[in-house]
C-alpha positions as CSV (number, residue, x, y, z in Angstrom):
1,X,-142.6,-112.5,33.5
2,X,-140.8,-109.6,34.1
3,X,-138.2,-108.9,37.0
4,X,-139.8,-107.2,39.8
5,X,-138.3,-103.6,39.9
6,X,-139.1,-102.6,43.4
7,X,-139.0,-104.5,46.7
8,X,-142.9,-104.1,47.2
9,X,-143.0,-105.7,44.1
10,X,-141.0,-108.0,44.7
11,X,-142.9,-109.0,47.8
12,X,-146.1,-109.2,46.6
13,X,-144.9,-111.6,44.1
14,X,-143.3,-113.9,46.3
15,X,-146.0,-113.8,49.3
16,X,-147.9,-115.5,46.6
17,X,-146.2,-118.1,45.5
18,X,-146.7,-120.6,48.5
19,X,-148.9,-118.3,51.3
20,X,-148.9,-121.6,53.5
21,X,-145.0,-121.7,53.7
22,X,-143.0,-120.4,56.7
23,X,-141.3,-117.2,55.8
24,X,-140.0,-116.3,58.6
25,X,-139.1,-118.1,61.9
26,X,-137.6,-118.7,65.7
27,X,-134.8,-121.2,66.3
28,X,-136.8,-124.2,67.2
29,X,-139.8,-122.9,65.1
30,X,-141.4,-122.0,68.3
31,X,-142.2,-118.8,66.4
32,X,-143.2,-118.7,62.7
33,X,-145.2,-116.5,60.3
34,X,-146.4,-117.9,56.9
35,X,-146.3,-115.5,53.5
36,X,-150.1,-115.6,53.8
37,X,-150.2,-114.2,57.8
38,X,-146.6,-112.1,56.7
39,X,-148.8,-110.4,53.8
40,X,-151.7,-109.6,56.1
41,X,-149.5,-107.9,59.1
42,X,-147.5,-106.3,56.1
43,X,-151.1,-104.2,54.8
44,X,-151.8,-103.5,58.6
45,X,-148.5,-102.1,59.4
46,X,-148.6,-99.7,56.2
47,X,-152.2,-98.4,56.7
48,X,-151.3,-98.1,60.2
49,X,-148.0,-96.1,59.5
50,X,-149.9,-94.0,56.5
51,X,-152.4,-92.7,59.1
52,X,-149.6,-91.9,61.1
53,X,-148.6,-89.7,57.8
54,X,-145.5,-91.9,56.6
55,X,-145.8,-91.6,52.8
56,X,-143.1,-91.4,50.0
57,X,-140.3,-89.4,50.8
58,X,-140.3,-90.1,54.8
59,X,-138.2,-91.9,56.9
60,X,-138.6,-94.7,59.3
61,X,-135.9,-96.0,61.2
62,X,-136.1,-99.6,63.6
63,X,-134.0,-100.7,66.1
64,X,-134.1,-104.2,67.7
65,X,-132.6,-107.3,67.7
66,X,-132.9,-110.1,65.1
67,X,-136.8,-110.9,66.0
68,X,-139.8,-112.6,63.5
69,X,-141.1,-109.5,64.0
70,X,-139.1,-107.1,62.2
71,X,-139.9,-108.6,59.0
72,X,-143.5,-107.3,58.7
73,X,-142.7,-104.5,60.1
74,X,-139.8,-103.4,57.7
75,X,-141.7,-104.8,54.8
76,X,-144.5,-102.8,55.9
77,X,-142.8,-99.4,55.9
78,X,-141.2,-100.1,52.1
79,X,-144.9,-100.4,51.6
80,X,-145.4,-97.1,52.3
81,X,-143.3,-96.0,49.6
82,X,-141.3,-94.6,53.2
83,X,-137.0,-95.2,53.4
84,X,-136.9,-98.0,56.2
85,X,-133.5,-98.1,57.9
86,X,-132.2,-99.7,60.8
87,X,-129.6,-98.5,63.2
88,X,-127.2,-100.4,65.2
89,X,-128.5,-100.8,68.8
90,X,-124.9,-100.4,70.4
91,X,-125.4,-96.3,69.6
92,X,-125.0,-94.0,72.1
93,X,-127.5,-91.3,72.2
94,X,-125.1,-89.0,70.7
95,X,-124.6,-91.0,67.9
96,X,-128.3,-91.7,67.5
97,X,-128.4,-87.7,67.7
98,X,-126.4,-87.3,64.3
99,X,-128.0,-90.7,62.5
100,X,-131.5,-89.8,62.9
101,X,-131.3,-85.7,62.2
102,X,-129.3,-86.3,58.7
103,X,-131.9,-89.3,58.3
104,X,-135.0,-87.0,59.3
105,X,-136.7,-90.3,60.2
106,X,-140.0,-88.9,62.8
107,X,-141.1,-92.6,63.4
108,X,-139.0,-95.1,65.7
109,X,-140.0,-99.1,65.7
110,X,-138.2,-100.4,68.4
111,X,-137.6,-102.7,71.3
112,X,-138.2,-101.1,74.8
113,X,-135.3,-101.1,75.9
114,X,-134.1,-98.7,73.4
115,X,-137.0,-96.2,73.9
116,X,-134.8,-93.9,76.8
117,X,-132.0,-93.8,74.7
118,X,-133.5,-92.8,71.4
119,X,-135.6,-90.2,73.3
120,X,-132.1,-88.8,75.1
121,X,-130.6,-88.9,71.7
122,X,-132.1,-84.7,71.5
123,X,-133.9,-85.7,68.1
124,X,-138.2,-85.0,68.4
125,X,-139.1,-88.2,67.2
126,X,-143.2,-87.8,67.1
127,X,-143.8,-92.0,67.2
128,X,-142.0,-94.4,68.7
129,X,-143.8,-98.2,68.2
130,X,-142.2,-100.6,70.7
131,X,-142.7,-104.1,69.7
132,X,-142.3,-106.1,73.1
133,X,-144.1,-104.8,75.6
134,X,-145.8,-101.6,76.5
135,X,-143.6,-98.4,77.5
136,X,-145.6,-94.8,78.3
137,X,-145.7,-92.7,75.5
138,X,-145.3,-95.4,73.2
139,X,-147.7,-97.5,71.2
140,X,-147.8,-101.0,70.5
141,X,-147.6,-103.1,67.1
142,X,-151.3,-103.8,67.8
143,X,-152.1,-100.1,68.2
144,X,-150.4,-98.9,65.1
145,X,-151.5,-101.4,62.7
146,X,-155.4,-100.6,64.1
147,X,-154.7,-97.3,63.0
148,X,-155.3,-98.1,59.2
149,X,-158.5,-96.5,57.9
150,X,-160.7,-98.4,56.3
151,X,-160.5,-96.1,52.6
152,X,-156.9,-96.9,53.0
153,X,-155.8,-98.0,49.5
154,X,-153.4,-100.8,49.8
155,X,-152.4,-101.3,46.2
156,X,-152.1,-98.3,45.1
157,X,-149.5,-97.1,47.6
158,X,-146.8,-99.3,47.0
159,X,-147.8,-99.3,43.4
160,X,-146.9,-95.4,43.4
161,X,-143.6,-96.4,44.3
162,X,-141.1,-96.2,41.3
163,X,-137.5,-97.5,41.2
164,X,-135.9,-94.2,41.6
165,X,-137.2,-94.3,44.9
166,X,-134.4,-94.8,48.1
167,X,-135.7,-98.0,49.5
168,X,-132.8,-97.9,52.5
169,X,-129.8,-95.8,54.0
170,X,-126.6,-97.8,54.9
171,X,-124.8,-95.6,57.6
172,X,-120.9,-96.3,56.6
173,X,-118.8,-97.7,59.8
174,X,-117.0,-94.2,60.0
175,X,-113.4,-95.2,61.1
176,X,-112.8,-91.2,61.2
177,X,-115.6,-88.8,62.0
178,X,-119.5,-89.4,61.4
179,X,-121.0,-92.3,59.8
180,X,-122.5,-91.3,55.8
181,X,-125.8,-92.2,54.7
182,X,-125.9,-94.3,51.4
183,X,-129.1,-94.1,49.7
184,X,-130.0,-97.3,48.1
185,X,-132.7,-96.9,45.6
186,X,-135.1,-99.8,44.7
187,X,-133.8,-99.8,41.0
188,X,-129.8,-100.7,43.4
189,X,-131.7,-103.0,45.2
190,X,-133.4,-105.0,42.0
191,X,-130.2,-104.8,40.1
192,X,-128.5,-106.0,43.1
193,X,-130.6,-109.3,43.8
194,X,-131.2,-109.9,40.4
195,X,-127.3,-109.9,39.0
196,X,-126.4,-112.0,42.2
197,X,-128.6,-114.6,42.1
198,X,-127.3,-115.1,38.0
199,X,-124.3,-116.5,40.0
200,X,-125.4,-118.1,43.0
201,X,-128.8,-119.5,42.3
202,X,-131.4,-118.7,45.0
203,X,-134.9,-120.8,45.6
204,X,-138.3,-120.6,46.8
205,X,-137.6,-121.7,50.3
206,X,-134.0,-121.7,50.0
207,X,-133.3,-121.4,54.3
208,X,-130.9,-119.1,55.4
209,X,-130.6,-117.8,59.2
210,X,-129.9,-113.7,59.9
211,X,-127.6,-113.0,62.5
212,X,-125.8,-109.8,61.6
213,X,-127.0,-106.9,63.0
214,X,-130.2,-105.8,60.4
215,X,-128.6,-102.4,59.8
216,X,-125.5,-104.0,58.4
217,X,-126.2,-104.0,54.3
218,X,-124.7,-107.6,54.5
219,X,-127.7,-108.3,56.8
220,X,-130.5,-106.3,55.0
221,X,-129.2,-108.1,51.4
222,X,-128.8,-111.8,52.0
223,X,-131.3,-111.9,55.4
224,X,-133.9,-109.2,53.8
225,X,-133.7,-108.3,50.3
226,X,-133.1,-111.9,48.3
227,X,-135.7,-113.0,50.6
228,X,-138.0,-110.5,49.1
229,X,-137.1,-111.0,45.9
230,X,-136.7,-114.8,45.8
231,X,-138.7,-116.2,48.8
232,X,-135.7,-117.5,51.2
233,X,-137.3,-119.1,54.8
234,X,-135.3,-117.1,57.4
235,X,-134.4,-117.8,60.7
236,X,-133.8,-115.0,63.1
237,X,-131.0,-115.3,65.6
238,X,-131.0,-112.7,68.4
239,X,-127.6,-112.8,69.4
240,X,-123.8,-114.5,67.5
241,X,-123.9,-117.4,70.6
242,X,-127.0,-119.0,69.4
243,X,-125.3,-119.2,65.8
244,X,-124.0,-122.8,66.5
245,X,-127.6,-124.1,67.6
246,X,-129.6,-122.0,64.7
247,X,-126.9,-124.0,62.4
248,X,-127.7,-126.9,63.6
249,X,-131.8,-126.6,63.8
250,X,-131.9,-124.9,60.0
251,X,-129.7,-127.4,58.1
252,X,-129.0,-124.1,55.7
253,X,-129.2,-124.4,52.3
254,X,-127.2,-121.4,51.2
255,X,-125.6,-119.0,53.8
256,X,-122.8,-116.6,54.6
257,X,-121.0,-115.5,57.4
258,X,-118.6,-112.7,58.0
259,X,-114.6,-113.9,57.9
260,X,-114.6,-113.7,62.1
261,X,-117.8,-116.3,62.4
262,X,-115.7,-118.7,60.1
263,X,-113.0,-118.3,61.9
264,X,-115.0,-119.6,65.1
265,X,-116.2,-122.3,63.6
266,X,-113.3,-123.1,62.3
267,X,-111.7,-122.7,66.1
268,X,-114.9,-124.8,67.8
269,X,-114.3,-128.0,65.5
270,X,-110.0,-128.1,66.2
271,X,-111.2,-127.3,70.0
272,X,-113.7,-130.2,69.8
273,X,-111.0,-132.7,68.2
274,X,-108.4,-131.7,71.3
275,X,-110.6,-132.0,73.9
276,X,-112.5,-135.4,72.4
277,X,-111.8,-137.8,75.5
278,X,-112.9,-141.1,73.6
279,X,-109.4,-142.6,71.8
280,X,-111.0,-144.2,68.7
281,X,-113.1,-141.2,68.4
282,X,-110.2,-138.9,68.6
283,X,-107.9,-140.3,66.2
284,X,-110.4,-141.2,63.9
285,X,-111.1,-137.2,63.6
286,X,-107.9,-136.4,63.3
287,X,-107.0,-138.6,60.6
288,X,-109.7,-137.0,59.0
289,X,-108.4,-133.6,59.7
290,X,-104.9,-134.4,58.2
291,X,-106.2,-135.6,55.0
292,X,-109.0,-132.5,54.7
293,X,-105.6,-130.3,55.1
294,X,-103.8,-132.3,52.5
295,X,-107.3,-131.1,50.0
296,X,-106.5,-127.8,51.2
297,X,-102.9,-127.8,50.9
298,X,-103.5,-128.7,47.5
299,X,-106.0,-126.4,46.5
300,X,-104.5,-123.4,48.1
301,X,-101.3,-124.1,46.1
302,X,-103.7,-124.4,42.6
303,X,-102.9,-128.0,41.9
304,X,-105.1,-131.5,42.4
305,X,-105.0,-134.3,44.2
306,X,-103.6,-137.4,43.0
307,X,-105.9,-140.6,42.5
308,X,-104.7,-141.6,45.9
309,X,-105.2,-138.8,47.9
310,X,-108.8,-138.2,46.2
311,X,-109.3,-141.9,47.4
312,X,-108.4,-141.3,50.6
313,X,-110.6,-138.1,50.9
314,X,-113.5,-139.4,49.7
315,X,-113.0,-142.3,52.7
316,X,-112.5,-139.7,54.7
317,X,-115.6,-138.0,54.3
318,X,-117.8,-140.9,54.0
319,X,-116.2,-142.2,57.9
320,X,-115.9,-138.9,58.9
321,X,-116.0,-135.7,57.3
322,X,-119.8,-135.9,56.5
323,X,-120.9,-136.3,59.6
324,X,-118.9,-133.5,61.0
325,X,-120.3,-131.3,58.4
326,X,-124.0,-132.8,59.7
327,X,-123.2,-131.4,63.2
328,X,-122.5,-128.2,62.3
329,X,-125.0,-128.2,60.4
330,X,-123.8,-127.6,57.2
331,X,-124.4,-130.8,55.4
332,X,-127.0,-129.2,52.7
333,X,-125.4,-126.4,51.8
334,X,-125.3,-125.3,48.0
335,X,-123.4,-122.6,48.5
336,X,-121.8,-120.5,51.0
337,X,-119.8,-117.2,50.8
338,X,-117.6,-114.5,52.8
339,X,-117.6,-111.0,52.9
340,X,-117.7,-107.6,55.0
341,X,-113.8,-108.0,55.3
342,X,-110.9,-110.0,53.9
343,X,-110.4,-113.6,55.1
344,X,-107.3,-115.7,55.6
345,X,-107.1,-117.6,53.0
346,X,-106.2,-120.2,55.8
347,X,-109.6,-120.3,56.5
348,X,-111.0,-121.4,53.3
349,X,-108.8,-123.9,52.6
350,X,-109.7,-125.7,55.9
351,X,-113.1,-125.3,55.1
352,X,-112.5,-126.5,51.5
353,X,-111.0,-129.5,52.8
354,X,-114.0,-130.2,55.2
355,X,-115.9,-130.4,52.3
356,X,-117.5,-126.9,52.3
357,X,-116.4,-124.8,48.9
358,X,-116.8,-120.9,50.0
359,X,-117.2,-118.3,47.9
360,X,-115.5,-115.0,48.9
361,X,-117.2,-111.7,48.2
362,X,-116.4,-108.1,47.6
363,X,-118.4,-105.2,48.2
364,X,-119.3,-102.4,49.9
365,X,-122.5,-100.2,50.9
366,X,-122.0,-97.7,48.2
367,X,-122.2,-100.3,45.6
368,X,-125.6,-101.8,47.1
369,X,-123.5,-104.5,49.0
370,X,-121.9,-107.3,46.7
371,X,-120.4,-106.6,43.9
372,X,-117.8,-109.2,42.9
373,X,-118.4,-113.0,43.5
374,X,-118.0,-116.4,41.7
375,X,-119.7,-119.6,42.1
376,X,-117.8,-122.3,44.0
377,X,-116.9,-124.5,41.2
378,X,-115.5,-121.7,39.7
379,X,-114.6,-120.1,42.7
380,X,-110.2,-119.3,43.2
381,X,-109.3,-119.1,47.2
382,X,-107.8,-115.5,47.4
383,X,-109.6,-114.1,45.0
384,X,-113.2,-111.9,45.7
385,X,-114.5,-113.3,42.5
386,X,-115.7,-111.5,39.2
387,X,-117.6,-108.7,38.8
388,X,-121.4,-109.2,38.8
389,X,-123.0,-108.8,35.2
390,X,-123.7,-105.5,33.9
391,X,-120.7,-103.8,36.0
392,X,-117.7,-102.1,34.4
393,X,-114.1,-101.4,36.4
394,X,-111.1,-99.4,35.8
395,X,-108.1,-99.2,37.7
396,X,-106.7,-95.8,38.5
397,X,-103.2,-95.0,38.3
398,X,-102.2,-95.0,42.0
399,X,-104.1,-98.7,41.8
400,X,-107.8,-97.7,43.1
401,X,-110.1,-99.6,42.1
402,X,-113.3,-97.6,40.4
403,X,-116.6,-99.4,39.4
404,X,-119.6,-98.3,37.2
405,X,-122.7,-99.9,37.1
406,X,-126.4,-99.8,38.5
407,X,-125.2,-100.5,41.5
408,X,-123.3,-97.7,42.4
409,X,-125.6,-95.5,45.0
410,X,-127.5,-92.2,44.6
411,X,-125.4,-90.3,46.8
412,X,-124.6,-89.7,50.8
413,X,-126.9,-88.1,52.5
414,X,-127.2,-84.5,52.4
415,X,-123.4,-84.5,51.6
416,X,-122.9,-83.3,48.2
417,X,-119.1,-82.7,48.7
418,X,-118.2,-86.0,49.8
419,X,-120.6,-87.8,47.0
420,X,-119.0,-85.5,44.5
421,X,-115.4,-87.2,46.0
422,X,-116.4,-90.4,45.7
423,X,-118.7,-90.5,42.2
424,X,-117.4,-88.3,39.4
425,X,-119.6,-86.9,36.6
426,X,-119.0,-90.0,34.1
427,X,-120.8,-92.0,37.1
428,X,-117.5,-93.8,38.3
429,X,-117.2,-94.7,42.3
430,X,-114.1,-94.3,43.9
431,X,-114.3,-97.5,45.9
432,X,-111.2,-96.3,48.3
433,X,-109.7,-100.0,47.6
434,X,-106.6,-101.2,45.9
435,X,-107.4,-104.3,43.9
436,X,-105.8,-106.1,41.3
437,X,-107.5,-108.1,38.1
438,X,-106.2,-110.8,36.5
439,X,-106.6,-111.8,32.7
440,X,-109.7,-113.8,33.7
441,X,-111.3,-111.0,35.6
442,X,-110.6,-112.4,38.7
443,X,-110.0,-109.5,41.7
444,X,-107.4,-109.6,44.5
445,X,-108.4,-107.1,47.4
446,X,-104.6,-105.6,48.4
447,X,-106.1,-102.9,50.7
448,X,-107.8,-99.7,51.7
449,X,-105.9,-97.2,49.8
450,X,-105.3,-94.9,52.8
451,X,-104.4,-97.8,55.0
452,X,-101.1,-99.0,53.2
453,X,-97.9,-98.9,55.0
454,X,-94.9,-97.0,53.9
455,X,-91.9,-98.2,55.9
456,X,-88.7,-96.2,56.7
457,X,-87.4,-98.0,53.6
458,X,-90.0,-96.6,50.9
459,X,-91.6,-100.0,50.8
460,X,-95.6,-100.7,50.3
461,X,-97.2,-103.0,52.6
462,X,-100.4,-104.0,53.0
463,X,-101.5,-104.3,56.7
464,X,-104.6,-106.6,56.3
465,X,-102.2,-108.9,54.5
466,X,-100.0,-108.8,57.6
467,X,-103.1,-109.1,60.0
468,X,-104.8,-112.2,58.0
469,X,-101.7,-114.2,58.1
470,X,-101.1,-114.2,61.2
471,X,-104.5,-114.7,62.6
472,X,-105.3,-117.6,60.9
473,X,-102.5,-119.1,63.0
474,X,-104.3,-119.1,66.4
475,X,-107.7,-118.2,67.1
476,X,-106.5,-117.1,70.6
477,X,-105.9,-113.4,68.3
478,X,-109.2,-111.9,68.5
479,X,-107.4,-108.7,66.4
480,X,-104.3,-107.7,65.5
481,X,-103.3,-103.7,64.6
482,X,-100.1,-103.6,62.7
483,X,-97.7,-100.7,62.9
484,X,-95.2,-99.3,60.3
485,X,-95.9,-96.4,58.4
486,X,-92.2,-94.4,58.2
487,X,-90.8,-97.0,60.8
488,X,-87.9,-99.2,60.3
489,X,-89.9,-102.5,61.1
490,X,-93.2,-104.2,61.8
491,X,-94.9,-103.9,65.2
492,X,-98.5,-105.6,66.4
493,X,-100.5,-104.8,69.0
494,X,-102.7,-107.8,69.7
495,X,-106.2,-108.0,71.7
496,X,-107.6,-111.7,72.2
497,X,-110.7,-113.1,71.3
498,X,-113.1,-112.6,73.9
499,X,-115.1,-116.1,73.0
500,X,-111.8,-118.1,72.7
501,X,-110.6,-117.3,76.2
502,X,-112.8,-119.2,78.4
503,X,-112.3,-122.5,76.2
504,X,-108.7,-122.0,76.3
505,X,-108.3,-120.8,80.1
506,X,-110.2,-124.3,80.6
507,X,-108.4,-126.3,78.5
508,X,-105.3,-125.3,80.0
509,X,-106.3,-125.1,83.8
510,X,-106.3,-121.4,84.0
511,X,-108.4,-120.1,87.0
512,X,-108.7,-116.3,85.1
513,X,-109.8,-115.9,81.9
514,X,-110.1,-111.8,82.0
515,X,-108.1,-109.7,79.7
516,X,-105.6,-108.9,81.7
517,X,-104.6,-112.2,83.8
518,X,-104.3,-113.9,79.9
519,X,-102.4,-111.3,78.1
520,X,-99.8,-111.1,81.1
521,X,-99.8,-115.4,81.2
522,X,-96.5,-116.8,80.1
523,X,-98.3,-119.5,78.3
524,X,-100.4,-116.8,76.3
525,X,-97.9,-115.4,75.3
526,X,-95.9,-118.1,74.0
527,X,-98.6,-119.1,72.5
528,X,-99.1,-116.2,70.4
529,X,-95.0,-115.7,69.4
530,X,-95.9,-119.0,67.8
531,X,-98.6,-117.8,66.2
532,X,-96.7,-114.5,65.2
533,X,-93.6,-116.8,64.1
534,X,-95.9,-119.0,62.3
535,X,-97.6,-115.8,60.2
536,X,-94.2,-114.6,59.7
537,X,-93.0,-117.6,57.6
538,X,-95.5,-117.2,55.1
539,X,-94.7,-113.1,55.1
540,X,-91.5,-111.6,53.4
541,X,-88.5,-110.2,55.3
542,X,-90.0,-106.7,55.1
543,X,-93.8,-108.0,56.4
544,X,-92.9,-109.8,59.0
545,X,-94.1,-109.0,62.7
546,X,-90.5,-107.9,65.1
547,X,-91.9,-107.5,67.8
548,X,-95.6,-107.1,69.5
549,X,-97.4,-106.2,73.0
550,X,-100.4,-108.3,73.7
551,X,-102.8,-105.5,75.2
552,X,-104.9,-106.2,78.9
553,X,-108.6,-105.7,77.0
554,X,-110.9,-106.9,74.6
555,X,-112.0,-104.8,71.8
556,X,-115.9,-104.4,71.2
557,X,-117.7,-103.3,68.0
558,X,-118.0,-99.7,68.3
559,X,-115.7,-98.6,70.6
560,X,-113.1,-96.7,70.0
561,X,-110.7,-99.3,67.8
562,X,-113.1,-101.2,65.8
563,X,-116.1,-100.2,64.0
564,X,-119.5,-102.3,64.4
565,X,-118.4,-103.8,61.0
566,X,-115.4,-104.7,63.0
567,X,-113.0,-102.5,61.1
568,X,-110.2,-101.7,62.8
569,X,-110.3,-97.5,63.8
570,X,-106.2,-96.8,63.0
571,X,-105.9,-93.7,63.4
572,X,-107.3,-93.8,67.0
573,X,-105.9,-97.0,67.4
574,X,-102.3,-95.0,66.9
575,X,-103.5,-92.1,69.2
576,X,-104.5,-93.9,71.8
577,X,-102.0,-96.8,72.2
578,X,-99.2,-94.4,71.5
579,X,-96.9,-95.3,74.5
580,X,-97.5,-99.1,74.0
581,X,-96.7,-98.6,70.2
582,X,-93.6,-96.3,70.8
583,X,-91.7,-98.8,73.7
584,X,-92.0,-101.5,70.8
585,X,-89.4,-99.1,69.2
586,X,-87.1,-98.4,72.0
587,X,-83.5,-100.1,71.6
588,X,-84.1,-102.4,74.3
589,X,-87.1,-104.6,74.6
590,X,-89.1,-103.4,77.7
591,X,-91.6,-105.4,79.6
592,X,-94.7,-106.4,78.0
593,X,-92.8,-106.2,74.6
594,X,-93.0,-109.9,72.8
595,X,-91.1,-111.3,70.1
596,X,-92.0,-114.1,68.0
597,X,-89.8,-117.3,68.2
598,X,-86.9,-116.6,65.7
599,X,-86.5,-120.3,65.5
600,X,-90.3,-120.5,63.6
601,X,-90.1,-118.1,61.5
602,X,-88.2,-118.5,58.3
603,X,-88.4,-115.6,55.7
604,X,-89.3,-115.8,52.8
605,X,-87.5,-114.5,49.6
């Protein structure tokens, strides 16, 4: 049989492979929809949106939470042979302004309480579907789908659709100016599954849980597109706090997670082992812990364990280790992966060790989502991967990294001079990434070309290198902006992690856990010129953190320092933080300028 070349097509097949099976579902399963009931609200929704006059060529955008019923109503616009897209719902009405006039989208599926925003966002939006509960001038799901006339000719609508067709825009992060619009056609989006799953297998009923945001392309490809193409059971999870509990309902079988959800879960099982009250409990975990960090030790170094070691492991994990796995819930993983940024390698080694192999991914929107990837057993901590099959790379002189392939994107939006920047005439994307390849293919991400530092001294640095290090230290650091272009030495600024400091204001009998009573705290902040000192062992001379300010606030996606893809905004970042960042260069060390503990931090050659 043939690999289905659109997502319609790809849906259709699936739907029928089990119609009794849950597709979709609520933590708890209080909520579920079968492929048979999935199929039949899918039809409704499209006759109801094509007598609403959404054909090929339109736009439809959606903006809600992670809800069951999203599904057939995304599904149900691809149907129409329509470009579904969804927008993040922390916009501001100005943003919304810009998104949906380069989109042209005249169709809104929402929640209600997005419907006065997106009608202050200026933009004549002639339909606006709210799918909780009723709002005037709105219609319902039930309304629109009893739309559909009854000469309505299901089949041969999302039959008419061919692969050239864009199937979804992916609004870029914008860390300076407006956000572009990748148009991902059906042919990206076929290539894209297909070449994937070559490398990491994927199952009829495979269960996975979504709880990125659905406009994030990480989002629409692993919690929408494979599961389309490939059948995964998906549970929705409205908002990141009920991660832990979805976890531990679904029992995943494959799933990802973005580097900052690792880290947390990497932060809730140390914070569970300090605060376990029961003796035999407690040291029995951290026995386990010590030789888990010997397996990761050793595998972050490239070398095995001896017999004795592996011995002792596999005691460990059949006392211990298993069983932790089994609360978090992933006991029945086949694979896992990270992506949307790099992570410490740190992080996978202590994950490694627990027993769960991840697989670290590269990407980015304009090349459909993932590009580079490798199986676990194949898989080399610090390293994205390979290149999926049917891709070709070149490395420029300066040391961008450019890829070829089908699944480079169509264009930007209604941008032909920044597609032409970015994708020359022999078809080659400009990925904006330095990245070296080794002589088994294997990529190491060094940076965003424009974000390397050039110190006083005329040497390159990489600032995410910097910033990785040192957070996987602490998870008090919820982000860390390092500072050095044309300066004579490192500086940070750090903001804590919101979710971190209740846990650690309780574990250490502090009556404030706001922003500012932590960062001014002497324990904080000896705390963190640990952490900093720690980082700074494993940096070289040049790398390493002098000094650093712990800032009074937290940072939220899509404000003005990081992005909702939680990239950090530098430019900003330097514009607006200019006094703090300039009294970290002053002779003397001012108030609220930290250093890290010079007796912790040994440099290295």
């Amino acid at each position: 049989m043939s690999p289905a070349n659109t997502s319609c097509a790809a849906f259709q097949r699936t739907a029928a492979v089990d119609p009794t099976a849950v597709a979709v579902r609520s933590i708890g399963g209080t909520q579920e929809l079968t492929w048979a009931d999935y199929g039949a609200q899918v039809r409704a929704v499209a006759a109801g949106l094509c007598a609403l006059g959404i054909g090929r060529g339109d736009t439809v955008a959606l903006m809600m939470s992670n809800r069951v019923e999203f599904y057939p109503l995304e599904v149900g616009a691809q149907h129409t042979g329509a470009t579904s897209f969804s927008v993040y719902n922390t916009l501001s009405a100005e943003q919304l302004h810009y998104v949906f006039a380069n989109a042209g989208n005249r169709v809104v599926l929402c929640e209600a309480q997005f419907v006065e925003r997106i009608r202050a966002s200026g933009i004549a939006i002639e339909t606006i579907v709210c799918v909780d509960r009723p709002v005037p001038g709105t219609i319902g799901v039930e309304q629109l789908m009893s739309l559909g006339r009854s000469d309505f000719d299901f089949e041969a609508t999302w039959r008419a659709i061919t692969p050239e067709d864009v199937v979804t825009l992916c609004y870029t992060s914008g860390t300076t100016g407006n956000p572009k619009g990748v148009e991902i056609t059906h042919a990206n989006l076929s290539f894209e599954c297909h070449a994937y799953a070559s490398v990491m297998p994927i199952e009829f009923g495979d269960r996975i849980t979504s709880y990125l945001p659905t406009a994030h392309m990480a989002d629409r490809v692993t919690g929408l597109y494979l599961h389309q193409y490939f059948g995964t059971q998906i549970t929705v999870v409205p908002e990141r706090t009920q991660l832990p509990a979805a976890l531990a309902d679904v029992h995943p079988t494959i799933w990802g997670g973005v580097p900052r959800v690792w880290e947390k879960l990497k932060a809730a099982v140390e914070f569970s082992v300090a605060t376990e009250t029961d003796p035999a409990r407690k040291g029995a975990l951290t026995w386990a812990l010590e030789v888990a960090a010997r397996k990761s030790a050793a595998q972050l170094a490239g070398v095995a364990l001896d017999d004795t070691q592996a011995a002792e492991w596999a005691k460990a994990d059949e006392l211990v280790l298993s069983a932790l796995r089994a609360k978090l819930g992933l006991d029945q993983l086949r694979w896992a992966l990270s992506g949307a940024a790099p992570i410490p390698p740190e992080t996978l080694g202590f994950f490694f060790g627990l027993g769960i192999p991840i697989s670290e991914v590269w990407g980015m929107s304009e090349l459909t989502c993932i590009a580079s990837v490798s199986p676990p057993q194949h898989a080399r901590l610090g390293t994205v991967g390979k290149l999926l099959p049917g891709l070709e790379s070149m490395i420029a002189e300066d040391g961008e990294f450019l890829v070829r392939g089908p699944l480079v994107m169509r264009q930007y939006r209604h941008e032909p001079g920044k597609t032409a920047e970015a994708l020359d005439a022999d078809g080659w994307l400009a990925t904006g990434d330095i990245i070296t390849q080794d002589e088994q293919g294997y990529l190491r991400v060094v940076d965003r070309k424009k974000e390397l530092i050039i110190n006083a001294d005329g040497k390159n640095m990489s600032p995410a290198n910097i910033e990785n290090t040192v957070k996987a230290t602490t998870p008090l650091i919820g982000t860390l902006a390092t500072i050095g272009d044309r300066r004579a030495y490192i500086t940070a600024l750090i903001v804590l992690d919101a979710e971190s400091a209740q846990p650690y204001a309780a574990q250490h009998g502090l009556s404030d856990a706001s922003a500012a009573a932590l960062a001014a705290h002497p324990e904080v902040i000896a705390d963190i010129a640990r952490g900093v000192a720690a980082g700074n062992a494993k940096l070289s001379r040049v790398e390493q953190i002098k000094r650093f300010t712990v800032l009074p606030a937290f940072w939220e996606p899509g404000g003005d320092e990081i992005t909702l893809t939680m990239k950090l905004r530098r430019t900003p970042i330097a514009q607006k933080y200019a006094r703090e960042i300039e009294h970290m260069y002053t002779a003397e060390r001012g108030a609220g300028v930290h250093e890290p503990r010079a007796e912790e931090s040994t440099p290295v050659p």
